[in-house]
FIMAR-298899 format. One line per 2 residues: their letters; for each residue x, y, z of C-alpha. Coordinates in nm, 2 decimals. Example, Ala and Ser with C-alpha at 12.3 -4.5 7.8 and 13.67 -1.06 7.14 Angstrom:
! residues 2
as	1.23:-0.45:0.78 ~ 1.37:-0.11:0.71
! end
This chain:
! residues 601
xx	6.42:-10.50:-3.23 ~ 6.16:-10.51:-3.53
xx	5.95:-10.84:-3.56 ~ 5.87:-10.96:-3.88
xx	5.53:-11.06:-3.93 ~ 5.47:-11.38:-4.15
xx	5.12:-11.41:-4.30 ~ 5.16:-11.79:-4.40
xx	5.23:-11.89:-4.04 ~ 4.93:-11.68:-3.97
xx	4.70:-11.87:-4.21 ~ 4.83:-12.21:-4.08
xx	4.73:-12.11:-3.70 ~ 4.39:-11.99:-3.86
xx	4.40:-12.30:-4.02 ~ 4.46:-12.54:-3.77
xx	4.21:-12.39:-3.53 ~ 3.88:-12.40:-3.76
xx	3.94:-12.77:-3.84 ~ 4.01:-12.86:-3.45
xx	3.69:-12.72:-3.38 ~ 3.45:-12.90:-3.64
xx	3.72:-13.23:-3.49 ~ 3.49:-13.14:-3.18
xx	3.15:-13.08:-3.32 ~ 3.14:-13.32:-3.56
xx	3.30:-13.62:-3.28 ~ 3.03:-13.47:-3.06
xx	2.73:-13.47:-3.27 ~ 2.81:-13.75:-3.48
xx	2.86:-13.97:-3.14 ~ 2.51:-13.83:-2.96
xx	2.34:-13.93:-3.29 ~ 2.52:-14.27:-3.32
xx	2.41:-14.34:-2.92 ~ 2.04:-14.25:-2.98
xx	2.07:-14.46:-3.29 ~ 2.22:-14.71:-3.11
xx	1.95:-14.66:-2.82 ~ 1.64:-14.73:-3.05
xx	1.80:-15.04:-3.18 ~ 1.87:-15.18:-2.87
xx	1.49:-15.10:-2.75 ~ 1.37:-15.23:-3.08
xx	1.56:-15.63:-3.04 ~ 1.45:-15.59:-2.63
xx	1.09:-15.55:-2.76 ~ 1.13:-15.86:-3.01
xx	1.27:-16.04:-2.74 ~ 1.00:-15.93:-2.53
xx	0.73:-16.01:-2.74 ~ 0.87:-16.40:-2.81
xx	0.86:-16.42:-2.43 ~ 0.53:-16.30:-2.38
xx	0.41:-16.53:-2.70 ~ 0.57:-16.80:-2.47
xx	0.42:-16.68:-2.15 ~ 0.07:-16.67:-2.32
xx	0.08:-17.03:-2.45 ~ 0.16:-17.15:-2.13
xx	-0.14:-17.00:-1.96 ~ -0.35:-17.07:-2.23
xx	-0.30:-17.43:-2.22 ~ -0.35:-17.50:-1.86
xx	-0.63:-17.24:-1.80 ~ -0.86:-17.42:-2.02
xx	-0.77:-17.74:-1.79 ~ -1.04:-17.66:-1.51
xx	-1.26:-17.55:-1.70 ~ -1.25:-17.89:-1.88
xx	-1.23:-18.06:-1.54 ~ -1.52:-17.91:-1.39
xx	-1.77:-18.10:-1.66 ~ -1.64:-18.46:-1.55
xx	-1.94:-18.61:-1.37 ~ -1.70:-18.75:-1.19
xx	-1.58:-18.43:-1.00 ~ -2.00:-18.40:-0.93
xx	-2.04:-18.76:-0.78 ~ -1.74:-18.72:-0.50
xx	-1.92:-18.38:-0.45 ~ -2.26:-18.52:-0.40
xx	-2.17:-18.81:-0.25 ~ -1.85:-18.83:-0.03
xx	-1.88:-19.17:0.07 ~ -1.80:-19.28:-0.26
xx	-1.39:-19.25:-0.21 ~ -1.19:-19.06:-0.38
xx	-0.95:-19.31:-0.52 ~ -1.06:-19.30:-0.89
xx	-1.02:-18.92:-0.86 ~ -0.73:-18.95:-0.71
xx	-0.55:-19.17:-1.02 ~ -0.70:-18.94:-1.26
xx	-0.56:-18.66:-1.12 ~ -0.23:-18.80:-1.08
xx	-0.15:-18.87:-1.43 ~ -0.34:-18.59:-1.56
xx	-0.13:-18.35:-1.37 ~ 0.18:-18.56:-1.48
xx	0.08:-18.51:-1.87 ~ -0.01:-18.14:-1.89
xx	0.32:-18.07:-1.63 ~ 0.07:-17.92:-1.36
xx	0.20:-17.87:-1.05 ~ -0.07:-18.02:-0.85
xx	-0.49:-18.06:-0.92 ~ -0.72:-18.10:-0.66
xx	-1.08:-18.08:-0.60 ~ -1.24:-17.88:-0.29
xx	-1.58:-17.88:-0.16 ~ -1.82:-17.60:-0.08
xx	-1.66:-17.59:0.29 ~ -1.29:-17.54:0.14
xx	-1.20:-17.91:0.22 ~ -0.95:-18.10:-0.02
xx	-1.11:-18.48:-0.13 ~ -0.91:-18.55:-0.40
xx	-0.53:-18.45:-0.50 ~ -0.28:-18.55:-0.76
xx	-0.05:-18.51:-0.48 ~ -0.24:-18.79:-0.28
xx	0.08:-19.01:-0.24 ~ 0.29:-18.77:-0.05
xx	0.34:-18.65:0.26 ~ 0.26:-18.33:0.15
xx	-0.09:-18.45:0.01 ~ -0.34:-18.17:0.01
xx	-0.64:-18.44:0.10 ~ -0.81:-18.33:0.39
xx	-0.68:-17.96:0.42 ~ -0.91:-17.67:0.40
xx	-0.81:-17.42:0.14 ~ -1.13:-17.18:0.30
xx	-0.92:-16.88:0.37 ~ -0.74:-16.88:-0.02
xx	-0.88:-16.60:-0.26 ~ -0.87:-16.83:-0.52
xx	-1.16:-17.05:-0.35 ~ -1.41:-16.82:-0.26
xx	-1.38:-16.61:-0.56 ~ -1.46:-16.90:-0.82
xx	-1.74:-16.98:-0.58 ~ -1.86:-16.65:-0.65
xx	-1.78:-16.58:-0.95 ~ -1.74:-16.91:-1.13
xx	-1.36:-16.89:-1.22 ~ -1.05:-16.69:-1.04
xx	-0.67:-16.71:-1.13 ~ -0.44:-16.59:-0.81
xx	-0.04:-16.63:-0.80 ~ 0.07:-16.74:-0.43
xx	0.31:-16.91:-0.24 ~ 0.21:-17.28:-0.18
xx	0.11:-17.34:0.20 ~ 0.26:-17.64:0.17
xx	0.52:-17.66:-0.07 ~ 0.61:-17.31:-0.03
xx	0.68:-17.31:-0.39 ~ 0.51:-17.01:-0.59
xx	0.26:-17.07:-0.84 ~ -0.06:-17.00:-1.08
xx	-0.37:-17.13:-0.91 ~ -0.62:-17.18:-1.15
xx	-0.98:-17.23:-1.02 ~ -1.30:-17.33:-1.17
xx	-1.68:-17.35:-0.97 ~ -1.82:-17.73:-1.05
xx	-2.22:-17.69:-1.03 ~ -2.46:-17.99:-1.02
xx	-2.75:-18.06:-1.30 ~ -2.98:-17.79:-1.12
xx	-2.71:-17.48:-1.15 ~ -2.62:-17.50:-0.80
xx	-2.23:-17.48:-0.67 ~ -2.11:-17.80:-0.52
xx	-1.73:-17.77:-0.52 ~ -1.40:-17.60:-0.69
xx	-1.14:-17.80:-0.91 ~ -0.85:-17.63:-0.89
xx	-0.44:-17.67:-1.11 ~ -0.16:-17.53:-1.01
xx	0.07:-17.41:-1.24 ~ 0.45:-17.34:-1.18
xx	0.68:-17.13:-1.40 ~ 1.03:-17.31:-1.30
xx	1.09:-17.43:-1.67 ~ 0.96:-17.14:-1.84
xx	1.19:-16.93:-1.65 ~ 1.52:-17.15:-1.65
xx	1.43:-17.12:-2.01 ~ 1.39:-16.72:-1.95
xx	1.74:-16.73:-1.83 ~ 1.90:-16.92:-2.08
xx	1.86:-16.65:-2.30 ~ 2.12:-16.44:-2.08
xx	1.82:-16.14:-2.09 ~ 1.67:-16.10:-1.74
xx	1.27:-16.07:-1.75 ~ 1.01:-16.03:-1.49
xx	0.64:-16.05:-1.51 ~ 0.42:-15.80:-1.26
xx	0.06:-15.79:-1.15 ~ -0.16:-15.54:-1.18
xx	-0.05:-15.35:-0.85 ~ 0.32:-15.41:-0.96
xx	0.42:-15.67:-0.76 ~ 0.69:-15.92:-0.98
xx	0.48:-16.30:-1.00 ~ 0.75:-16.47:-1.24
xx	1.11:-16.39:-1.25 ~ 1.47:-16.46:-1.38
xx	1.64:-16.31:-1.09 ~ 1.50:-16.49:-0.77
xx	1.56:-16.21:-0.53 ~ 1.33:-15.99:-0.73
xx	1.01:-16.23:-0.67 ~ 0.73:-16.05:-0.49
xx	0.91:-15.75:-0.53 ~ 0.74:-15.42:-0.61
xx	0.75:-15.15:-0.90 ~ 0.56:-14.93:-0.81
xx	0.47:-14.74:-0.43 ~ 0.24:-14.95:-0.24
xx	0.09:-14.84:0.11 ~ 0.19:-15.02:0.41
xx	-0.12:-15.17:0.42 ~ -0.14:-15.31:0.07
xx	0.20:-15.43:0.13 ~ 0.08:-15.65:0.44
xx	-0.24:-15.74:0.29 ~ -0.07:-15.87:-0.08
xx	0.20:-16.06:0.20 ~ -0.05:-16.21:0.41
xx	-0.31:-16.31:0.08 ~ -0.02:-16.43:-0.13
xx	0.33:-16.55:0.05 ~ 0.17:-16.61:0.40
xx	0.36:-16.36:0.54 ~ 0.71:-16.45:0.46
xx	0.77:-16.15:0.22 ~ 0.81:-15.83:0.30
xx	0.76:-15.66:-0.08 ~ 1.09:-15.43:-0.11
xx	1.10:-15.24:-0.39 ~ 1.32:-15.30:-0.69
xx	1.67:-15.19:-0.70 ~ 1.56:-14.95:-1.00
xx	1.30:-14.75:-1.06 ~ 0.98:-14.87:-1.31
xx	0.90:-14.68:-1.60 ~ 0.82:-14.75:-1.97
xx	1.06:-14.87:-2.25 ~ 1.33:-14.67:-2.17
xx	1.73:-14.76:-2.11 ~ 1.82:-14.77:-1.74
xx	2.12:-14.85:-1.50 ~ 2.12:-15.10:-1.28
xx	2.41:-15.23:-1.00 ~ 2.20:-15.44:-0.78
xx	2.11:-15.77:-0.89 ~ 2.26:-15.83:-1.19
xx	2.61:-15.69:-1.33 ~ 2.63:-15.36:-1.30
xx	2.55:-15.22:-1.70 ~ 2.33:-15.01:-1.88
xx	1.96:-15.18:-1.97 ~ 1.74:-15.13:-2.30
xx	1.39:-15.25:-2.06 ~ 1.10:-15.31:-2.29
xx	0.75:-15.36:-2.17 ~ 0.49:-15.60:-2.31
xx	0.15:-15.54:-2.16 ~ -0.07:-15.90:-2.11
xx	-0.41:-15.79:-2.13 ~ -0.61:-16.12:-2.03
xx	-0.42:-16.19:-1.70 ~ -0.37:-15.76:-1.62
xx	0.03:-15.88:-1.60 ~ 0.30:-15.66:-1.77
xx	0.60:-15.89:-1.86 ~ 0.91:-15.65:-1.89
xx	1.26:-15.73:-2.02 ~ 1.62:-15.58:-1.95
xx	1.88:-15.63:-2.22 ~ 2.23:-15.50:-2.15
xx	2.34:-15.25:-2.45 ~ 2.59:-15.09:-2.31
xx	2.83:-15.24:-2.51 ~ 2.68:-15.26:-2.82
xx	2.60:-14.86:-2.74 ~ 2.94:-14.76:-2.67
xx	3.04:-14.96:-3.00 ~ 2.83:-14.75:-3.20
xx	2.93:-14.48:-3.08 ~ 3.30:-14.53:-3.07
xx	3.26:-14.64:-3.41 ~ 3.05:-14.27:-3.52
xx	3.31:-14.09:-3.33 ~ 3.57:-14.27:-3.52
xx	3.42:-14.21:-3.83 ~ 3.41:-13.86:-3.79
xx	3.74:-13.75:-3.68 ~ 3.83:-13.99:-3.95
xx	3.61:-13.79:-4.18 ~ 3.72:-13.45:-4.06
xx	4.10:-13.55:-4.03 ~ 4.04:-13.65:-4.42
xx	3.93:-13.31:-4.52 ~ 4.16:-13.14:-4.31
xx	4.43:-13.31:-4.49 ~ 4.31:-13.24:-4.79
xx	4.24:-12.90:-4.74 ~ 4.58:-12.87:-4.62
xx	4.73:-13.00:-4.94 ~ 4.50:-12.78:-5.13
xx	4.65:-12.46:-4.92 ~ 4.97:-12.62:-4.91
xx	4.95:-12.64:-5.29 ~ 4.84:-12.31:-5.40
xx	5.11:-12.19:-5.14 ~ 5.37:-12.36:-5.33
xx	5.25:-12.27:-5.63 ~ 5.33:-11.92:-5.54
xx	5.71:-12.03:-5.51 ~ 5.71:-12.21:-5.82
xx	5.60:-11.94:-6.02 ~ 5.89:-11.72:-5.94
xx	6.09:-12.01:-5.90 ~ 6.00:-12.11:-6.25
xx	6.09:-11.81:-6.42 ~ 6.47:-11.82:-6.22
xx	6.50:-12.18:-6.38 ~ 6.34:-12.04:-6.70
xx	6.64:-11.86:-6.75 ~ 6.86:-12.09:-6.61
xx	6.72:-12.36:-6.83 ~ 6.78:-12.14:-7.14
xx	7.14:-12.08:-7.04 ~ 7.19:-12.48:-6.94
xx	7.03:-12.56:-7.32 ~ 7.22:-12.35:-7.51
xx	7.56:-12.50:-7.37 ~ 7.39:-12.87:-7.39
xx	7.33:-12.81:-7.73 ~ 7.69:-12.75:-7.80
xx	7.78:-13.10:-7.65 ~ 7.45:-13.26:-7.77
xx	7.60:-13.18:-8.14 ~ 7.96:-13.29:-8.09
xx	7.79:-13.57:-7.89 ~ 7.52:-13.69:-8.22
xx	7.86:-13.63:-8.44 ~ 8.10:-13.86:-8.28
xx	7.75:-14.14:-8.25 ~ 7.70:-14.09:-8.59
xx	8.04:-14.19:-8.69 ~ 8.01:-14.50:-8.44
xx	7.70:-14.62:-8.55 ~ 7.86:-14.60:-8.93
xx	8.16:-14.82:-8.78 ~ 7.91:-15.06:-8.59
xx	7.75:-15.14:-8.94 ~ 8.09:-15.15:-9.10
xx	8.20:-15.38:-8.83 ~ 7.86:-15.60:-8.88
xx	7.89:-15.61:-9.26 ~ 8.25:-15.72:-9.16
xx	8.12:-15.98:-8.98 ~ 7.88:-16.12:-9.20
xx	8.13:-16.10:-9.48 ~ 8.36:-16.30:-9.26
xx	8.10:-16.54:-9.18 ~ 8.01:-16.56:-9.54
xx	8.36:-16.69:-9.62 ~ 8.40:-16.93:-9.35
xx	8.09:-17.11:-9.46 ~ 8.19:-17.10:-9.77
xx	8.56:-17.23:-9.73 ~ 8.42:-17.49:-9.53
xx	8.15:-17.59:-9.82 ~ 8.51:-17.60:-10.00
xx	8.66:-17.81:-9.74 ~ 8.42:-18.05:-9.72
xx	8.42:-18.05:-10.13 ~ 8.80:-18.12:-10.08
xx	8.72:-18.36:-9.84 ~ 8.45:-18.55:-10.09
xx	8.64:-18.48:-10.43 ~ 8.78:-18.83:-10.48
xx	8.48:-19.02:-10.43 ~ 8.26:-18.80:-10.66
xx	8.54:-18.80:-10.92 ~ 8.52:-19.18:-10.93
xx	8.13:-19.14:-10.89 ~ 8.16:-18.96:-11.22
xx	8.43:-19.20:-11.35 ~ 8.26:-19.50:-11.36
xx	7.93:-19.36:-11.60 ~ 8.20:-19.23:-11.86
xx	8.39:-19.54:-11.83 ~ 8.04:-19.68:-11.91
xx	7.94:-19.43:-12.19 ~ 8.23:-19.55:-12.39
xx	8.18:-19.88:-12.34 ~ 7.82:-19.82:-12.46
xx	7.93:-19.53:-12.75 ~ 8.18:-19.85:-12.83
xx	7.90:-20.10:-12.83 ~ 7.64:-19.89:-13.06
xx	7.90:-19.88:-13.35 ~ 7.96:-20.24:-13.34
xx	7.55:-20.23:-13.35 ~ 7.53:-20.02:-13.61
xx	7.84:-20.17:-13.84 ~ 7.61:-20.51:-13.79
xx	7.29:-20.27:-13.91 ~ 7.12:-20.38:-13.53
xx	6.92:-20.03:-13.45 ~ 6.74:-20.21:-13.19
xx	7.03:-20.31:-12.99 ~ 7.18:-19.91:-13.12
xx	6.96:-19.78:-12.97 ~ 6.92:-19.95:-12.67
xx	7.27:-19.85:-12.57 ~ 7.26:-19.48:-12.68
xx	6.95:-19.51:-12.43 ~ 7.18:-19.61:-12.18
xx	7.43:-19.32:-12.22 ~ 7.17:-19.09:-12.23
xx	7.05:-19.19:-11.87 ~ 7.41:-19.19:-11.76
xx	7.49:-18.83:-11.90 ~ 7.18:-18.74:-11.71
xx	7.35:-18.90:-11.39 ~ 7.65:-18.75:-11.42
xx	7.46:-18.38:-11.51 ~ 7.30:-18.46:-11.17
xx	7.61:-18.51:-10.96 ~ 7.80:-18.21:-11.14
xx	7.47:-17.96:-11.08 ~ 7.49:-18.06:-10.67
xx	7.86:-18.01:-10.69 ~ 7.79:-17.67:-10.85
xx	7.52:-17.55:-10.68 ~ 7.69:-17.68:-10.29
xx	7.96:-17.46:-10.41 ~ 7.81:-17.17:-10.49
xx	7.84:-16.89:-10.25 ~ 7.48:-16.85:-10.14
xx	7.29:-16.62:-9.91 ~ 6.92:-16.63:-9.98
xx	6.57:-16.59:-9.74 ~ 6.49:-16.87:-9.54
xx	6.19:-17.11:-9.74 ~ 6.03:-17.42:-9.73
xx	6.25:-17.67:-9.81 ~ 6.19:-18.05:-9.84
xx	6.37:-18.26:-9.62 ~ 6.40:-18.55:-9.87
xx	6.57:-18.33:-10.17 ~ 6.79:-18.15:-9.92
xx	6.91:-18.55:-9.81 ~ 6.94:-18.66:-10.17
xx	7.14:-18.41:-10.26 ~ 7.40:-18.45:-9.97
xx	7.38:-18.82:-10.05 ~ 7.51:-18.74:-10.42
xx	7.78:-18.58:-10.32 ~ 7.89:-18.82:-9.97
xx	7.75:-19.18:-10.14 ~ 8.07:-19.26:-10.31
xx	8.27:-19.19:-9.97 ~ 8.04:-19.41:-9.81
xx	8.04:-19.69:-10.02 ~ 8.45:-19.66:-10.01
xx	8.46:-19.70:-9.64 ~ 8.19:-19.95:-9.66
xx	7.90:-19.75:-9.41 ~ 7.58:-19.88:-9.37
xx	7.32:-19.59:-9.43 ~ 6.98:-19.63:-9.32
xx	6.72:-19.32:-9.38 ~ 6.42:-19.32:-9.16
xx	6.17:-19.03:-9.31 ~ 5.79:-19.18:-9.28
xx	5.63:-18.88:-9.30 ~ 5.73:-18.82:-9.73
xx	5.77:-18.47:-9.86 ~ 5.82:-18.31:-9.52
xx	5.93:-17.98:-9.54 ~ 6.10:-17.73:-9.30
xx	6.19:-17.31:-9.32 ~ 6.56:-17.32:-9.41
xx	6.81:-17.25:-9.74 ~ 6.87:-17.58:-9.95
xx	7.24:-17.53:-9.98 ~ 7.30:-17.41:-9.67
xx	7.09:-17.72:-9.46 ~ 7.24:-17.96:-9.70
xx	7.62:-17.81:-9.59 ~ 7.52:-17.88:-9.22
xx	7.38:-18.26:-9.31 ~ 7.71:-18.31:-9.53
xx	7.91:-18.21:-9.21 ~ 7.73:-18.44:-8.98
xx	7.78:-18.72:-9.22 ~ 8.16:-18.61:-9.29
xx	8.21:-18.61:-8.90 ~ 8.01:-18.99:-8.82
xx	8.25:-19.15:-9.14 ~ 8.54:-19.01:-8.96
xx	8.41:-19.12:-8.64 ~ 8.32:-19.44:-8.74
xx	8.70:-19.57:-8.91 ~ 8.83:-19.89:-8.78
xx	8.48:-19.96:-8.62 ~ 8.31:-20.34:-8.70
xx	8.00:-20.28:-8.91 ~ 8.03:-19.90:-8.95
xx	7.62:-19.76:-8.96 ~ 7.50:-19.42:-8.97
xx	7.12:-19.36:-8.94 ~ 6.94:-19.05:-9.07
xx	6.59:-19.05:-8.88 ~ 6.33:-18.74:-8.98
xx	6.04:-18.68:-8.68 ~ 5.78:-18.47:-8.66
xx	5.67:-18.31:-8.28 ~ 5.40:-18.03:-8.34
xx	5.50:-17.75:-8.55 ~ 5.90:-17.85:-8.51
xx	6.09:-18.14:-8.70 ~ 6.40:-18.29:-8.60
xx	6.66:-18.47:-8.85 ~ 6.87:-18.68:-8.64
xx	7.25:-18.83:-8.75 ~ 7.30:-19.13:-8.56
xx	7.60:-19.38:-8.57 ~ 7.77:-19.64:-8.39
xx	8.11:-19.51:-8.36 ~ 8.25:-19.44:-7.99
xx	8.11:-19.12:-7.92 ~ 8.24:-18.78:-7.78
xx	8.53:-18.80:-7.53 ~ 8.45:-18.66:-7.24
xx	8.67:-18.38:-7.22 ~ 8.55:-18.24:-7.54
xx	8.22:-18.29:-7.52 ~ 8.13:-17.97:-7.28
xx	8.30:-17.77:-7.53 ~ 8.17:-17.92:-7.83
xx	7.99:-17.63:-8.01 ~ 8.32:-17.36:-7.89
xx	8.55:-17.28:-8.17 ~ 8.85:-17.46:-8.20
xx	8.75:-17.76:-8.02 ~ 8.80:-18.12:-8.14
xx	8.94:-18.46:-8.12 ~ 9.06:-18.48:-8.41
xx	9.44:-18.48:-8.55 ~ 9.37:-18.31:-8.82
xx	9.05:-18.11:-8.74 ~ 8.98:-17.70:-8.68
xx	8.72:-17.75:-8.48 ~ 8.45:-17.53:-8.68
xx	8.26:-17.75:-8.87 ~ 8.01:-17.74:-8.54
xx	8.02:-17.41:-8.51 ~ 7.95:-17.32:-8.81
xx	7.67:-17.57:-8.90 ~ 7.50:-17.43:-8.55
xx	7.51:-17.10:-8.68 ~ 7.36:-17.20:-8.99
xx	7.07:-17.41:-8.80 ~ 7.01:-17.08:-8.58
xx	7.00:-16.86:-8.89 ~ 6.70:-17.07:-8.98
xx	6.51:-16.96:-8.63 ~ 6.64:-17.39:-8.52
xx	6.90:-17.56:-8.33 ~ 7.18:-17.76:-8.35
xx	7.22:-18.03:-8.06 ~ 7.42:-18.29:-7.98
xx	7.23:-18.56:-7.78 ~ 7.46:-18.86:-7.58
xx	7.34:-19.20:-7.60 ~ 7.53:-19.51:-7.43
xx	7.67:-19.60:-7.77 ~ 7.79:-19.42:-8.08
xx	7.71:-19.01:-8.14 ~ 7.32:-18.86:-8.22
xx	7.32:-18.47:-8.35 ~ 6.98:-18.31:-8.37
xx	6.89:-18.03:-8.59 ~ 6.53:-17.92:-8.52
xx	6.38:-17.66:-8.78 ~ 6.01:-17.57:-8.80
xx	5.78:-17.74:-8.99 ~ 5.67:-17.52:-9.31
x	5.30:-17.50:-9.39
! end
């Protein structure tokens, strides 16, 4: 059996393997330099945090080692000295509320023999008068040198503390005493471990002085003989410490491990050297979280990164491989595509033939329509003219009757030889011939069969002209009509004929509406809302019936005996032709149709 060798599953294996080795360089470098990145910034907030405890540190000693060296210039410290008889009371007081205001631990005064006179303390039963403080470094070396500073367990109070000493001479130069203040660290470490970071101070032989952690006090950082060891215990704890070494080795800045002490995590430690005192105050903040974050985060980021161009360079492969296939697939479905558009073309001819011929229907059909619409409107103008033909012909009846009489009258004038009065009535028929000229150029030009562009039209012509025609009806069936137009020569966009038809349809309809009915009114109100104005036909009659009035605009809908039911429809047509609309608007009395048009500029 014959395998076949494949050469693109070949390049995909090549493939795959390059880009899951730079997965594993890139994780792994990008991660070791993320962790020393991460390292230096943990050491670099340790050491701020360092350096604001040592500023802390430094304040404190500075403020209460300048206190005996104040001290020791009161003459009153030199006249207990000189003269023990005097009583140390006043000493005593002073000492006591001194010690309360500076928050010493305890001040007292020694003489040249070691011997307590005076204490802050005085009142308690721990009171250092009268105990002998010989033996203490902190005595004999300010005797000999003028000043010491020693950190120590108290003898008494057991309590560990700053002893700050300070040689009192009299006038002459000569040493008659030591004041000394002790100084206590509680606060300053509570305050310490507030901050959550633990921090130790050590002396110059390594030994911690002040710490966070308690167990750590008197520790030791660095190797120590067994000798120093029980010296520094016997000079500075009395014994009762054995100075163990720390659970971790000491060393510069530097990050560490610890799991004795304090929760077992990794440690960016930062040392801060304090020259003047020969102390090194060192502090431990736990990073490993804030480590591994960084890192996760680079490692992230770079088989993210790598996984991107990997994909990329996938589709890039993937594409030029594909691109292979399409180019003999194109020319298969060239050919194809020439056979398939060579038959399409056929039926995309028969198919442009037979819409050609449909399209010339669908504008026969349209032209149809609008014929068809043509001739309704206009039988209805008709209609409506059928409807108003008795009242104009006795609207025109009544001037002839009256330019006979007149015509009559001016012959008598003239057989008498009375020009004046002649001429007065030929006057008169002239103004009545132009009366009836008006009525019979509305009836002519309402009948007209009229399709023009929509124009400004004004809105008090277009309702004198309907009133010509519909007066005489309402003055037969004795209507009220009251116009309301206080905005004169409004105009609208519409066609004068046509917006006349729908008015004389609104008014036909509210005379119908309004027979048998006690004071018959119809209202013609004109309002103007922005760019739109409405013409309202109001009257009092009894309204729509209910049934009907859903379907009032729908063809063949009325109440009426006699009625189509088109008039509506048609005048909403019209109104919509003119970019309006025709509405019907109920009321709790009588019937209100609407037709809003635009207001023309």
């Amino acid at each position: 059996m014959m395998l076949r060798f494949d050469p693109s599953t070949y390049v995909w294996r090549l493939f795959a393997a390059f880009w899951i080795v730079v997965a594993v360089v890139a994780v792994v470098g990008w991660g070791e330099i993320a962790r020393r990145d991460a390292k230096a910034s943990a050491l670099r907030q340790a050491s701020t945090a360092a350096a604001l405890h040592a500023s802390v540190l430094r304040s404190e000693l500075e403020r209460h080692r300048s206190l005996p060296m104040v001290m020791a210039l009161d003459p009153d410290l030199a006249d207990l000295l000189t003269d023990p008889g005097l009583g140390p009371s006043v000493l005593n007081l002073k000492f006591e509320g001194l010690a309360r205001d500076v928050r010493a631990a305890a001040i007292y005064l020694l003489d040249t023999g070691g011997t307590a006179l005076a204490a802050s303390n005085w009142r308690e039963p721990t009171s250092f008068v009268g105990s002998n403080y010989r033996f203490r470094p902190y005595f004999h070396e300010a005797m000999r040198d003028g000043q010491a500073a020693f950190f120590a367990l108290g003898t008494v109070s057991g309590r560990p503390g700053l002893y700050l000493s300070r040689r009192v001479d009299d006038p002459a130069g000569r040493p008659i005493g030591v004041i000394v203040a002790k100084v206590e660290f509680d606060v300053l470490e509570q305050d310490w471990r507030a901050s959550g970071e633990p921090t130790y101070v050590t002396d110059s032989n390594g030994v911690v002085l002040i710490t966070t952690v308690p167990d750590w006090r008197f520790r030791t950082t660095q190797p120590l003989s067994q000798a120093q060891r029980r010296q520094f215990s016997l000079e500075h704890t009395s014994g009762t410490a054995a100075l163990a070494d720390m659970p971790f080795p000491a060393g510069r800045d530097d990050l560490i491990r610890i799991s004795q002490g304090l929760p077992s995590d990794l440690y960016a430690r930062t040392v801060q050297p304090l020259a003047d005192m020969g102390w090194t105050l060192t502090l431990l903040s736990a990073s490993r979280a804030q480590i591994a974050r960084a890192t996760l985060a680079a490692q992230t980021l770079a088989l993210l990164s790598v996984a991107l161009l990997a994909g990329l360079s996938g589709i890039l492969l993937r594409r030029r491989q594909r691109a292979r296939l399409r180019a003999v697939e194109a020319e298969a479905a060239r050919l194809e595509l020439e056979r398939q558009i060579d038959l399409r073309t056929v039926e995309l001819r028969n198919a442009n033939t037979r819409l050609s011929h449909e399209i010339d229907e669908r504008r026969r059909l349209e032209k149809s329509r609008q014929d068809l619409q043509d001739e309704l409107i206009q039988a209805n103008k008709l209609a409506t003219l059928g409807q108003i033909a008795a009242g104009v012909a006795h609207e025109i009846n009544q001037p002839i009757a009256a330019i006979r009489t007149h015509a009559d009258s001016a012959g008598l004038y003239l057989d008498r030889s009375d020009t004046a009065a002649a001429a007065r009535s030929l006057s008169t028929i002239g103004g009545l011939t132009e009366r009836i000229g008006a009525i019979t150029d509305e009836l002519r030009a309402f009948s007209r069969k009229t399709r023009s562009e929509v124009v400004a039209v004004a809105v008090d012509a277009a309702i004198d002209g309907t009133l010509l025609l519909i007066g005489a009806r309402l003055r037969e069936r004795g209507v009220r009509l009251s116009r309301d137009v206080p905005v004169p020569g409004l105009r609208v966009r519409a066609e004068r004929n046509r917006l006349e038809q729908v008015i004389l349809n609104l008014l036909q309809n509210a005379v119908e509406a309004l027979e048998g009915v006690a004071d018959p009114t119809i209202v013609i109100a004109v309002r103007q809302t922005g760019s739109r104005v409405t013409i309202a036909v109001s009257d009092n009659g009894p309204g729509v019936s209910p049934e009907v009035r859903d379907r009032l605009f729908t063809p063949f809908t009325t109440d009426k005996a006699d009625g189509l039911g088109l008039g509506l429809v048609i005048s909403r047509d019209i109104v919509t032709g003119f970019g309006g609309e025709l509405t019907y608007r109920p009321g709790p009395a009588g019937t209100t149709f609407q037709i809003v048009l635009a207001r023309a500029k």
